[in-house]
Structures are given as structure tokens and as C-alpha cells.
C-alpha atoms as one frame of an Amber mdcrd trajectory, in Angstrom:
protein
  13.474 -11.945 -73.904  10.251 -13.791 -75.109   9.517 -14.515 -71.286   9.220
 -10.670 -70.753   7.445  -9.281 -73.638   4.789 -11.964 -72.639   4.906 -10.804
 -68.815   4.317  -7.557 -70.325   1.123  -8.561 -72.097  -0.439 -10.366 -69.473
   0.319  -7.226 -66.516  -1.334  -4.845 -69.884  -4.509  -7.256 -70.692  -5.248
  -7.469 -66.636  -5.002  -3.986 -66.032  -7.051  -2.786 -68.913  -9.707  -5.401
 -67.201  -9.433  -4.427 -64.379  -9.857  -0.515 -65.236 -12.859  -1.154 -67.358
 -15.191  -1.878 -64.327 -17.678   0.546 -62.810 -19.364   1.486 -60.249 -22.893
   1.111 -60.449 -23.850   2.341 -57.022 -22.717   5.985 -57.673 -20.722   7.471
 -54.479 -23.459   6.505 -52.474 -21.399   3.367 -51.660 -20.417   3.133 -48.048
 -18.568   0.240 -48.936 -16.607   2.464 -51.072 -12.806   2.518 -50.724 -10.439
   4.908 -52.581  -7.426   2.891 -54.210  -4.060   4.256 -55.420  -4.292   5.642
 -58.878  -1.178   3.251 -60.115  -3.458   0.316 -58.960  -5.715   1.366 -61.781
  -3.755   1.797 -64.469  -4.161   4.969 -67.103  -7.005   6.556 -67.159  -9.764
   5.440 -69.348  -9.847   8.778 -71.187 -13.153   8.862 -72.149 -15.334  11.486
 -71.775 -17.986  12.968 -69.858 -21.592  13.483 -70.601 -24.360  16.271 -69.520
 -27.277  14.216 -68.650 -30.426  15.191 -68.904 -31.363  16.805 -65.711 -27.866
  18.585 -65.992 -26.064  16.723 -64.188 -22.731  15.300 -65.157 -21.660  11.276
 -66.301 -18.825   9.259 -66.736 -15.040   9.011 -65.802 -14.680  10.742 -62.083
 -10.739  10.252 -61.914 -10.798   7.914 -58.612  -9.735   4.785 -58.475 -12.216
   2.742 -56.064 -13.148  -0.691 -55.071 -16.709  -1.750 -53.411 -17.812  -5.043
 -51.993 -19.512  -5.726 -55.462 -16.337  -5.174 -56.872 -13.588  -5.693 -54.696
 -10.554  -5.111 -57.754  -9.667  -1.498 -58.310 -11.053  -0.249 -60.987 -12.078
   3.515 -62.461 -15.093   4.587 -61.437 -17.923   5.358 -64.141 -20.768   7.674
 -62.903 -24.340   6.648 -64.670 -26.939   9.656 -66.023 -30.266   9.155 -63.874
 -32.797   7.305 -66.164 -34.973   9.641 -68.076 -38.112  11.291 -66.779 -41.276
   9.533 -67.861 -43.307  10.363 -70.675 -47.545  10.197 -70.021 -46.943   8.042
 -72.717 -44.961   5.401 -70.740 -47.314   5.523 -67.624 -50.464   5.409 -70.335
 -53.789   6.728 -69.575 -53.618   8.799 -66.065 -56.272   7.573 -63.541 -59.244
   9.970 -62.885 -58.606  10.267 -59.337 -57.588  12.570 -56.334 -56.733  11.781
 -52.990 -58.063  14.513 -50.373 -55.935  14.645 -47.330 -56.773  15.875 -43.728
 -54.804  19.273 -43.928 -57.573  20.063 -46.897 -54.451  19.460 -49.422 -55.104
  17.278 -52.909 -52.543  14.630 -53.686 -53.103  13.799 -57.717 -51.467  11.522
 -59.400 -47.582  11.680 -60.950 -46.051   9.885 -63.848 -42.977   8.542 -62.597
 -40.231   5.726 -62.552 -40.394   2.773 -59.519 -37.762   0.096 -59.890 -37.014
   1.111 -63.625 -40.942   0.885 -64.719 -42.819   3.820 -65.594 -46.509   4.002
 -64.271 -48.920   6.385 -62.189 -48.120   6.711 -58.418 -49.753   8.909 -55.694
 -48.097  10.140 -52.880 -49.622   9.809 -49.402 -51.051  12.024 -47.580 -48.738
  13.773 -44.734 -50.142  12.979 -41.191 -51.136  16.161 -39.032 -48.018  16.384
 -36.325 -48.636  15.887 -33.103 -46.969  18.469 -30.116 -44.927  15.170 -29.379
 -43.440  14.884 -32.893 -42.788  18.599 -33.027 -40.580  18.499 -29.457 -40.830
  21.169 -26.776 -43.170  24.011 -27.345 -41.310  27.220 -28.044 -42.483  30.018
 -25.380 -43.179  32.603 -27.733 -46.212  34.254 -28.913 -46.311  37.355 -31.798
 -48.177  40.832 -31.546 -49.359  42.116 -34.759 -49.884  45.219 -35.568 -54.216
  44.814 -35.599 -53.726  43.150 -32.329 -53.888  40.083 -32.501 -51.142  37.166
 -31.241 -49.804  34.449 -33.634 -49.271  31.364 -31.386 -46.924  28.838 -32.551
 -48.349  25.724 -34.468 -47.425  22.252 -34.747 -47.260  21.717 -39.051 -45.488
  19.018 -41.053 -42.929  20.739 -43.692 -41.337  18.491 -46.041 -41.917  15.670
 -43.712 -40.446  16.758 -41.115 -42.378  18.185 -37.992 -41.330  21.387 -36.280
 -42.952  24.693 -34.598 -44.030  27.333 -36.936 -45.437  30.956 -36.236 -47.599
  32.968 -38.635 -46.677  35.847 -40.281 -49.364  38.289 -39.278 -51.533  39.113
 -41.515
């Protein structure tokens, strides 16, 4: 009898470790494997959070294992760190980048690598007709006469044909 009830407490303590592991990649794992919820033991039953940019954190209800963590454990989803504060970056630089496209690039208090500080994003490259791929064959008549051509632009970094809207 003694033999079991002490079988019992070691299967009880090694589940309860194992289950109290997370994940502190997120889903964005690919080494990410789902496990068999009776691998994991009962749920953790703790609850979720709303994070500050809305989104949601804590217990997702899968039973995974990674390469970090090979053993299956619960997964725990982490709120994204907090926004910086002008505060935390401290006194913003006086400066402005002006890019080719006539654009301004300032700079933005954010976080890099968990430290807040001022950052300023590089200017987008003008596209060239190679980047944007074959030319479409199309040209627009507006109503004054004139023809909108397609043009070669950079949109959210990515590099594609546009056409006007006439004016």
C-alpha cells in the first residue's frame, strides 16, 4: 500500500512540473508540436489577461512541446511589452531624415531588444521597373483628357504597378 500512495506522489509532483512550463516563443514556433492533452495533465486553470494593446494572455488550452522545451507542457501566451514612454527613450533628437520620394522620416520612441530609445526608420528606395515585374499594358483616359500611365511606387515595402486616379 505505502509503495503506491508514494508512486502516486511522484506521477502528481512530475506532472504538475511538467505542466507549469511555457512557451516563450508564442505560436510562432515552427518547432512547435501539439501533444495529447493527458500528457499534460489538468489544466492549469488560471486565467487569462487583456493586455494592453487588446490582445489576449495566458493559458491557450494546448498541450505543446518545442525544441527549447522538449516535455509537454501547457502553453502560456506572454502580453507584448508595453509601449514606450518619451520618458524611457529621454530627450528626442532634433533631427529629420529627408528621403528621395520628398517624404520626412522623424524619429519614434520605441522598444529594440527590450530597451527603450529613439530609432528612425530608413528611407524606402525608389523601385525600379525590375523590382516592380512586367509592365501592365494599360493606360487611363480621364475625363479632362489626359492618360494616367502606370508607375513604378514602393507601398509598404513592397514594389508593384500603380495607376493614378485622375484628377
Amino acid at each position: 500500500m505505502k509503495s503506491i500512495g508514494f508512486a502516486s506522489v511522484v506521477v502528481l509532483i512530475g506532472s504538475v512540473v511538467a505542466c507549469s512550463a511555457s512557451d516563450p516563443t508564442g505560436n510562432t514556433n515552427s518547432d512547435l508540436v501539439i501533444c495529447k492533452k493527458t500528457s499534460c495533465g489538468p489544466e492549469l486553470g488560471m486565467p487569462s489577461v487583456i493586455c494592453w494593446d487588446g490582445s489576449t494572455a495566458g493559458p491557450t488550452g494546448q498541450c505543446i512541446s518545442t525544441t527549447a522545451d522538449p516535455a509537454c507542457h501547457w502553453q502560456i501566451t506572454q502580453c507584448p511589452p508595453d509601449p514606450c514612454t518619451t520618458k524611457e527613450c529621454g530627450p528626442e533628437p532634433l533631427l529629420e531624415v529627408r528621403c528621395a520620394d520628398g517624404g520626412i522620416e522623424s524619429p519614434v520612441c520605441e522598444r529594440t531588444n527590450g530597451v527603450c530609445g529613439w530609432h528612425i526608420d530608413a528611407c524606402d528606395d525608389p523601385c525600379t521597373p525590375q523590382e516592380c515585374g512586367p509592365e501592365p499594358l494599360l493606360e487611363v483616359r480621364c475625363a479632362d483628357g489626359g492618360i494616367e500611365s502606370p508607375v513604378c511606387e514602393r507601398t509598404n515595402g513592397v514594389c508593384g504597378w500603380k495607376i493614378a486616379v485622375c484628377q
